[in-house]
C-alpha positions as CSV (number, residue, x, y, z in Angstrom):
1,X,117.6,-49.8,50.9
2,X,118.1,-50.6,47.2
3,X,117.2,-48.4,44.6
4,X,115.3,-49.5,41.1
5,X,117.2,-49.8,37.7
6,X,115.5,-48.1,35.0
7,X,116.3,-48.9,31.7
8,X,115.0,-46.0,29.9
9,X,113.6,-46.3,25.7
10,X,112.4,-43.5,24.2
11,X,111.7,-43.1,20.4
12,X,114.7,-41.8,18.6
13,X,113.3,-38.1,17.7
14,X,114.1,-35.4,19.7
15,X,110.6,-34.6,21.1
16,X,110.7,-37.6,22.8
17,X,114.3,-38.1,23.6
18,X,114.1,-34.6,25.8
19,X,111.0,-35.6,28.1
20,X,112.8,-38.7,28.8
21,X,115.6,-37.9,29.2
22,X,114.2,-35.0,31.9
23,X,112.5,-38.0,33.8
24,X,115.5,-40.0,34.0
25,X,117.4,-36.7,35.6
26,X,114.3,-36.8,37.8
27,X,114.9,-40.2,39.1
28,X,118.9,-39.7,39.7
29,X,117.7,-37.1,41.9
30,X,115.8,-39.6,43.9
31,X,118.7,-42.4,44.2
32,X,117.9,-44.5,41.2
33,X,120.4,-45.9,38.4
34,X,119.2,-45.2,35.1
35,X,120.6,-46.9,31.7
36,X,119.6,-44.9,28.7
37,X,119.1,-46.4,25.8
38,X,120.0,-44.4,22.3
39,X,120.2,-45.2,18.4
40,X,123.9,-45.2,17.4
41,X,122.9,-42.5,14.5
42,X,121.5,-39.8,17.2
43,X,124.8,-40.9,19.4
44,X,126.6,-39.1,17.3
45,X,124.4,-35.9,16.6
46,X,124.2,-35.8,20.1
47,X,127.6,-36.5,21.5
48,X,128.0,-33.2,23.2
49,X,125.3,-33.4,25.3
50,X,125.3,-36.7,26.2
51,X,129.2,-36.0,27.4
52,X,127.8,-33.5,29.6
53,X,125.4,-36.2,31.4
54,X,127.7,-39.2,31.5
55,X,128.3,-38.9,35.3
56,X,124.3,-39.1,35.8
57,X,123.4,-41.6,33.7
58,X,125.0,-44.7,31.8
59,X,123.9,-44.1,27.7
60,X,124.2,-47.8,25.9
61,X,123.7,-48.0,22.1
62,X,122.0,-49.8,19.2
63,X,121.5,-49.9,15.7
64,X,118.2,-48.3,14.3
65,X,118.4,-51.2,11.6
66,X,118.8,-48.2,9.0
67,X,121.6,-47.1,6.6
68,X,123.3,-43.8,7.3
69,X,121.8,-42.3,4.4
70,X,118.4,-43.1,5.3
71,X,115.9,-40.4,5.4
72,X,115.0,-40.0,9.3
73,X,112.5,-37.9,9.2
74,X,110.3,-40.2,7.2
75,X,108.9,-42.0,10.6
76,X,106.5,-44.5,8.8
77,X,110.4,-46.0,8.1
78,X,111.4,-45.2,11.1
79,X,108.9,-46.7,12.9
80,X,109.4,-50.2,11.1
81,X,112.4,-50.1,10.7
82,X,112.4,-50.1,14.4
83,X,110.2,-52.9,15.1
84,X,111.9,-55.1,13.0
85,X,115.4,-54.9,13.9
86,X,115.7,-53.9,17.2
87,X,113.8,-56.6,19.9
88,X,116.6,-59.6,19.7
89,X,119.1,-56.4,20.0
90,X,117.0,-55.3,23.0
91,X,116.7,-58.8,24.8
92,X,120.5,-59.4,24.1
93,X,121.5,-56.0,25.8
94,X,119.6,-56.5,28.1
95,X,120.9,-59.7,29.4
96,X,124.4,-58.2,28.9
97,X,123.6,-55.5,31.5
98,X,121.9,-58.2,33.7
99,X,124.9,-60.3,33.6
100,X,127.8,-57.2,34.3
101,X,125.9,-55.3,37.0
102,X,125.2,-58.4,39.2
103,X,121.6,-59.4,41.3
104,X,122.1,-56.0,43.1
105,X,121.7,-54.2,40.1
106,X,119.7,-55.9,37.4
107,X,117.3,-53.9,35.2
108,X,113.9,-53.7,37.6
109,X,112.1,-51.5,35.2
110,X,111.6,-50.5,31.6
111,X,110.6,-46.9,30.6
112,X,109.4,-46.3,26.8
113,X,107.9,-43.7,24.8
114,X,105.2,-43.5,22.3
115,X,105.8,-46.2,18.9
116,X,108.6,-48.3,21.5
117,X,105.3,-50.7,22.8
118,X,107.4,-53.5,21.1
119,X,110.0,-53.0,24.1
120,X,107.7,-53.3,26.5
121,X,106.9,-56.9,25.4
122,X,110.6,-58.1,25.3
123,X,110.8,-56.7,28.9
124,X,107.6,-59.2,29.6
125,X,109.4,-61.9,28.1
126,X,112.2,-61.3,30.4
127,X,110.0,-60.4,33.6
128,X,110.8,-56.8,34.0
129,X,108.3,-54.4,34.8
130,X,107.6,-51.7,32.2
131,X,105.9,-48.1,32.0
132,X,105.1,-45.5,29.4
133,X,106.2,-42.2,29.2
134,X,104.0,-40.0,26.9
135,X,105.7,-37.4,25.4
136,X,102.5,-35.6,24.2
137,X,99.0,-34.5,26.4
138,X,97.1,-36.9,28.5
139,X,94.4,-35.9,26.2
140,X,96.5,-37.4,23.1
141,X,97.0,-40.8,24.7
142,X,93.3,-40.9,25.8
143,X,92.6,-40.3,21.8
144,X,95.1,-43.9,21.0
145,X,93.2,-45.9,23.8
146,X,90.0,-45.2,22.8
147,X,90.2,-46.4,19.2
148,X,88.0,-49.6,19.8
149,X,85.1,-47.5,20.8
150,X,85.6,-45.0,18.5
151,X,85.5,-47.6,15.9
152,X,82.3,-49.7,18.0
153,X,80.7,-46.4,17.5
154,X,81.5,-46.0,13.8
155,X,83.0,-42.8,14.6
156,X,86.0,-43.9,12.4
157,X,87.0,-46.3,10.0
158,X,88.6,-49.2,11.3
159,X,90.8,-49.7,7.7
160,X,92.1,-46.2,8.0
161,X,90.7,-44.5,10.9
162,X,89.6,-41.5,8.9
163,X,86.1,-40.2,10.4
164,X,83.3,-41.9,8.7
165,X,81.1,-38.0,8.8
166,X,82.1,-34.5,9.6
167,X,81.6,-34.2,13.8
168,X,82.7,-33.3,16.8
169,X,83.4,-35.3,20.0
170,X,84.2,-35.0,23.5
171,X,86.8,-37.8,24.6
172,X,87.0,-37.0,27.9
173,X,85.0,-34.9,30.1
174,X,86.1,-31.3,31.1
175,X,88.1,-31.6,27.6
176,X,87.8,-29.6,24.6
177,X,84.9,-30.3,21.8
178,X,87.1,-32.0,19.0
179,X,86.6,-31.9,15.0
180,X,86.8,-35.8,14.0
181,X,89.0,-34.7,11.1
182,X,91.6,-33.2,14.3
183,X,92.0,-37.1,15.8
184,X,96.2,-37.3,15.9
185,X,96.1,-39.9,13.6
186,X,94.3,-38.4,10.3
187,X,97.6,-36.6,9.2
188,X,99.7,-39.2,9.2
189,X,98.4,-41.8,7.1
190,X,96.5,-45.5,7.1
191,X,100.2,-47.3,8.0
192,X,100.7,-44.6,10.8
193,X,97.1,-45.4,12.1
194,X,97.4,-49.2,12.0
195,X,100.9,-49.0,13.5
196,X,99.4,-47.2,16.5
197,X,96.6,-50.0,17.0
198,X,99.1,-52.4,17.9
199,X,101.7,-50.0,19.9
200,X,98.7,-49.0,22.1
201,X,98.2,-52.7,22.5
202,X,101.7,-53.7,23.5
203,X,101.7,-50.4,25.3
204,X,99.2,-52.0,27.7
205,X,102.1,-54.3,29.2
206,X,103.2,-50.9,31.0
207,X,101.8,-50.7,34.3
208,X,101.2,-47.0,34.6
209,X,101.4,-44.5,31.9
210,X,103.4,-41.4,32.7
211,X,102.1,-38.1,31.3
212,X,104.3,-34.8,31.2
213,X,101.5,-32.9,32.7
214,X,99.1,-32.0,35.9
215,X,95.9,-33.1,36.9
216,X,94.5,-29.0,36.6
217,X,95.8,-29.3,33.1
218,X,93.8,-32.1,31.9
219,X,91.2,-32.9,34.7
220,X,89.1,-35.4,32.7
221,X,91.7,-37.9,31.5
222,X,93.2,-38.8,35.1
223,X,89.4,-39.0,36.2
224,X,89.0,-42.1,33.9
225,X,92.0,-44.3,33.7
226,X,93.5,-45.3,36.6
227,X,96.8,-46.3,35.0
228,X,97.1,-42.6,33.9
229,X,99.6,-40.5,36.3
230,X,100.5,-37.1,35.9
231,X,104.1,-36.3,36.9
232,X,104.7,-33.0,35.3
233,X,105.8,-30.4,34.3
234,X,109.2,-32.0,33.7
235,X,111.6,-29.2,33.4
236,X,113.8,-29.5,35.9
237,X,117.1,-29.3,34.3
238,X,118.6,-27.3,31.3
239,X,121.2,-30.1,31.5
240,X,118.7,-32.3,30.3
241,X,118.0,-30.4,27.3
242,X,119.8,-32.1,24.4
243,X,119.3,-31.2,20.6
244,X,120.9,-32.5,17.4
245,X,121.6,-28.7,16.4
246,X,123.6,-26.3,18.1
247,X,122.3,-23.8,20.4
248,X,122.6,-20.1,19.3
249,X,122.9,-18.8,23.0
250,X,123.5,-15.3,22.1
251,X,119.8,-14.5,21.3
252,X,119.9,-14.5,25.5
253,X,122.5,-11.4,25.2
254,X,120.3,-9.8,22.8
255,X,117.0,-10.6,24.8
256,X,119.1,-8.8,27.6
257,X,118.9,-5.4,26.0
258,X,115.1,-5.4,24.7
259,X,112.2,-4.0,27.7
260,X,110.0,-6.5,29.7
261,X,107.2,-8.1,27.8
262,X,108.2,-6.7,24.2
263,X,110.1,-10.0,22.1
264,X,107.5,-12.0,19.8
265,X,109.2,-15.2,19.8
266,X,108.5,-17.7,16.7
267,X,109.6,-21.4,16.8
268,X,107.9,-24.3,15.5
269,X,110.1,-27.6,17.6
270,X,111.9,-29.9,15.6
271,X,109.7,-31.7,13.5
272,X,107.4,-28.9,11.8
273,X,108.0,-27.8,8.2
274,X,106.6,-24.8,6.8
275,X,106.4,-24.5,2.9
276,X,107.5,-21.7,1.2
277,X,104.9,-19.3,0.2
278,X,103.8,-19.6,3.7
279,X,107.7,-19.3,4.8
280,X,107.7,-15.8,2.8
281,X,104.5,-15.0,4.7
282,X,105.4,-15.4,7.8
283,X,108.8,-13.4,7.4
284,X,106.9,-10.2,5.8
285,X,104.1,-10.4,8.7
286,X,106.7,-10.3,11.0
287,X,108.2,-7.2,9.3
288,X,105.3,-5.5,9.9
289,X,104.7,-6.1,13.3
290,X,106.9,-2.8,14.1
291,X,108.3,-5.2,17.1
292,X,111.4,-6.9,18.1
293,X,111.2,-10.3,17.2
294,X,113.0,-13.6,17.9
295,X,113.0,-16.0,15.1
296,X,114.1,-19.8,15.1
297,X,114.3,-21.1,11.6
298,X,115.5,-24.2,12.2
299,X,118.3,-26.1,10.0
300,X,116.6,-28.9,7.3
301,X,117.1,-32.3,8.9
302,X,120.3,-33.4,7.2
303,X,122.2,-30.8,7.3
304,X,123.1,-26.9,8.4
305,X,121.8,-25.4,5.5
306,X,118.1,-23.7,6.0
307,X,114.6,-24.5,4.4
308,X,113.7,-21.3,2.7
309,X,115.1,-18.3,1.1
310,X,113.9,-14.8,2.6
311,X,111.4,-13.1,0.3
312,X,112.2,-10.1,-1.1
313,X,111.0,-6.7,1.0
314,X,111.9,-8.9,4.3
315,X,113.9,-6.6,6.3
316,X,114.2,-8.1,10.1
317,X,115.9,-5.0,11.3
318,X,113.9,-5.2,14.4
319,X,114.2,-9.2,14.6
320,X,117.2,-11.9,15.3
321,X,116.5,-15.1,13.3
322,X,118.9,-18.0,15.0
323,X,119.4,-21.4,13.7
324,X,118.4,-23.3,17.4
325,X,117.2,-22.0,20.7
326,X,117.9,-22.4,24.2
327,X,113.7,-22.8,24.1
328,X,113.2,-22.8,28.2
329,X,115.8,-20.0,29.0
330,X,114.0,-17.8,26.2
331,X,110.4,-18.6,27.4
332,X,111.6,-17.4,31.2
333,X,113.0,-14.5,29.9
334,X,111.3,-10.9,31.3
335,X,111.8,-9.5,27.5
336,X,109.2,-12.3,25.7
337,X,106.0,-11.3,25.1
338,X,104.1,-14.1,23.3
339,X,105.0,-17.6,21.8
340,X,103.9,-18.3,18.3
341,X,103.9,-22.3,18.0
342,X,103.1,-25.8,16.5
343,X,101.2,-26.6,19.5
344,X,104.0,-29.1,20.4
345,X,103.5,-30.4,23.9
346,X,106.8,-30.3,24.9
347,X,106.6,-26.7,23.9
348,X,103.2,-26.0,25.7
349,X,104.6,-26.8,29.1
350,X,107.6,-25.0,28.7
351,X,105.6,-21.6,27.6
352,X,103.0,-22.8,30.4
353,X,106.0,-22.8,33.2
354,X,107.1,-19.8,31.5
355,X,103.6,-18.1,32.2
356,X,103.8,-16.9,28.2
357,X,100.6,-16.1,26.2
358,X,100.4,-18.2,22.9
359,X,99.9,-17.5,19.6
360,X,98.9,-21.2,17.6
361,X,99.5,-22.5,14.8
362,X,99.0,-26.4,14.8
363,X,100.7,-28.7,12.5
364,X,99.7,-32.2,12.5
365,X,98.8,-34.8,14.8
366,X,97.8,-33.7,18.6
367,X,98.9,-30.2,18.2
368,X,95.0,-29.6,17.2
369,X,93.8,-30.6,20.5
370,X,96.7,-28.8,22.0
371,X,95.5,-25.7,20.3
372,X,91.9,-26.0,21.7
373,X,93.2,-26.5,25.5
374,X,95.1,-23.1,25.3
375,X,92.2,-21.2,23.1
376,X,89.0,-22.6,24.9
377,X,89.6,-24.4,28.2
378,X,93.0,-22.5,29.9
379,X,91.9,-19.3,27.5
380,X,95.9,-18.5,27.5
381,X,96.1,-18.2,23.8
382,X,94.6,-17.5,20.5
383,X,94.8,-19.2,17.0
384,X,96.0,-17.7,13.2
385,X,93.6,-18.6,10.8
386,X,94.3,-19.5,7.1
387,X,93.1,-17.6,4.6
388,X,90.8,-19.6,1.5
389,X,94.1,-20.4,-0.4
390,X,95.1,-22.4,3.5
391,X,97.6,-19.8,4.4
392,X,98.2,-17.7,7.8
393,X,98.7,-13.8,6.4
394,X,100.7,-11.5,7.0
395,X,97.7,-9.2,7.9
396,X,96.6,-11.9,10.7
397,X,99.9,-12.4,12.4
398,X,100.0,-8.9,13.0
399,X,96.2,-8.5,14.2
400,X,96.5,-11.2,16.1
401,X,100.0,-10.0,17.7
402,X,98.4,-6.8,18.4
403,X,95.0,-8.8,20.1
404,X,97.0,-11.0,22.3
405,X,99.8,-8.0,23.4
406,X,96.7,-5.6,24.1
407,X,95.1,-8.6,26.3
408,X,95.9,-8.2,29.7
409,X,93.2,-11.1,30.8
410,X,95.0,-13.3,28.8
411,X,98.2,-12.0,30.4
412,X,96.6,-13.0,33.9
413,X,95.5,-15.9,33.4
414,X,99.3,-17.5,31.7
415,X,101.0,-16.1,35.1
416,X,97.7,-18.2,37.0
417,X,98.2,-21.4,35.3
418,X,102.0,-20.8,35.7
419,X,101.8,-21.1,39.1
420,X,99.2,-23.4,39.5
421,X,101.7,-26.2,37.1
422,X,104.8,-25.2,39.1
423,X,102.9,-26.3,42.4
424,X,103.3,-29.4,41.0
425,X,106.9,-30.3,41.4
426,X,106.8,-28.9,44.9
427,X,107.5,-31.6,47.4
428,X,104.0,-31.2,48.6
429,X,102.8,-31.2,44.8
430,X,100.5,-33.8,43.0
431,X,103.2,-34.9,40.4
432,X,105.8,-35.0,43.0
433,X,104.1,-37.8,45.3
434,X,103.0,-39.7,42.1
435,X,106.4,-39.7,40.9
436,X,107.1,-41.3,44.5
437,X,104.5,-43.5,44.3
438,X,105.8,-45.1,40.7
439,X,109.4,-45.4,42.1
440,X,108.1,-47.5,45.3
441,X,106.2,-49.7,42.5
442,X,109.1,-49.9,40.6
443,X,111.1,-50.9,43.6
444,X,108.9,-53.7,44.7
């Protein structure tokens, strides 16, 4: 029997390149060949790692169209930069690979992430299947696809898609009550909006739309889309876990010697910036949370230096601030207590697998909703609330550290839904036969 050839696309930031780069580990596991594509500017951030994986899966690069001193972190750029350069790159590698691996082993099947619908069209063009894989929640995705009606209803603006009054909605049923202002898209900007209008679009071309997640996590969006399949959670390798920074593995050492259920651990992924009076806040409150802490303050984007200067009075005696972290190891580790996060996906499944309580503290775009599914549907979290001058105190970290430490409900119902996930990468397990059903399509 032959196996399918996934060519395998995800958007070049690291919260996307890490799910997909799980999946394709996934699929080697199950006899497939997988060619994975990467931007010749994160090839070399990431050359370590991708060393390391080599024997599983073939890496092929391209250009991102942008100069080496571009700023990556400014996505609107990104994004177009993206759009415009790389599809006659994409169609020409792709015939390349056609042509040296033989009828036996053609490409069968594109894979792409979020703002890479573009790639899914060139695959059209060519006649090769395609599918999405969403790096965020079901829930997120549901939010892109139901623009049109959301605009039909004048719920947004179709120019910007701001909310046109203060509301809330349900998108789906059994989801959380949403705050139009919360909608993933309002951060970000009318060009970010627009831009996602026509990826959702072109992401239509993909037969089934992967999510990173269960069907007891988000119930109500695999009830109404039928092109929606849940094949989470995806964390079966550390292998798999790449990064453009290095990993500070000796916080595990020092997690080693600290009791069961006593680390706070504070990390907020690899997009997230926090400004600096806020920065200086967050330092003193966890000073005076009279607790070991673990503290990831992550390098700025260009370079190893960090954001922020300590604020005076900060003494971390009790804490161990590192640079990057080994996230999964950490948030299976007997010592941690409770997460304080963005609200990242990828980061929510990892502290759901871990069965940790959360502390949130959402960013921007779907980490809102994210926040709302831990606090008020799976009720394995609480949030920080900003203060009237917009800014999480020192007084509530440590109240809410204290609330969520003292909870032992809480505590029951993380190691609940931490079972209840795993179940589904057992054999038997939901995501396990979808993932089996989406290979046979591919294969056909």
């Amino acid at each position: 029997m032959s196996h399918p050839h996934f060519l395998v696309i995800p958007y070049p930031i690291l919260g996307h390149i890490n799910p997909l780069l799980q999946f394709s580990q996934v699929l080697t596991k199950h006899g497939c060949k997988i060619t994975f594509l990467i931007t010749e500017f994160n090839q070399k951030r990431m050359k370590n790692a991708i060393d390391h994986l080599r024997t599983q899966i073939n890496f092929v690069e391209l250009s991102d169209g942008l100069d080496p001193e571009d700023d990556r972190s400014d996505q609107p750029k990104v994004i177009l930069s993206l759009r415009n350069t790389m599809p006659s790159k994409l169609h020409n590698l792709i015939q390349n690979i056609n042509v040296l691996d033989g009828d036996d082993s053609k490409i069968t099947c594109l894979v792409v992430s979020k703002n890479m619908g573009w790639a899914l069209e060139v695959g059209h063009k060519l006649g090769i299947k395609g599918a999405l894989l969403w790096p965020a929640s079901a829930t997120s995705l549901a939010s892109f696809d139901s623009i049109p009606t959301l605009i039909h209803e004048r719920i947004i603006d179709s120019e910007t898609g701001l909310p046109t009054r203060k509301q809330e909605i349900q998108l789906l049923p059994n989801s959380p009550m949403m705050d139009t202002a919360n909608l993933p898209w309002c951060s970000l900007g009318k060009n970010f909006f627009l831009h996602m209008v026509e990826d959702t679009q072109s992401l239509k071309l993909g037969e089934w739309w992967l999510c990173n997640t269960t069907s007891e996590l988000e119930p109500g969006a695999f009830a109404k889309w039928a092109r929606f399949l849940p094949i989470g959670p995806l964390m079966q390798s550390d292998r798999s876990k790449s990064s453009f920074w290095r990993e500070d593995t000796s916080c595990l050492d020092w997690l080693d010697q600290h009791p069961p259920q006593s680390v706070v651990y504070v990390s907020f992924g690899s997009l997230a910036t926090v400004e600096a009076n806020q920065f200086k806040e967050l330092a003193l409150g966890l000073d005076l949370l009279n607790k070991p802490f673990l503290w990831v303050v992550r390098p700025s984007n260009d370079n190893d230096r960090h954001n922020h200067a300590y604020p005076d009075g900060f003494i971390g005696s009790k804490g161990k601030v590192i640079g990057w972290a080994p996230q999964k190891k950490i948030l299976n580790h007997p010592a941690i207590a409770c997460f304080i996060t963005h609200c990242g996906w990828n980061s929510i499944i990892e502290g759901v697998c871990g069965g940790i309580p959360f502390l949130c503290w959402p960013f921007f775009s779907d980490q809102f909703i994210n926040k709302s599914y831990i606090c008020d549907v799976w009720k394995v979290g609480v949030g920080l609330e900003k203060d009237e001058n917009g800014v999480i105190s020192k007084g509530e970290i440590r109240k809410k550290v204290e609330q969520i430490l003292g909870n032992e409900d809480i505590k029951a119902r993380s190691l609940k839904l931490k079972e209840l996930t795993l179940n589904n990468s057992a054999e038997a397990g939901q995501s396990s036969k979808n993932l089996q059903k989406f290979i046979n399509w591919a294969n056909n």
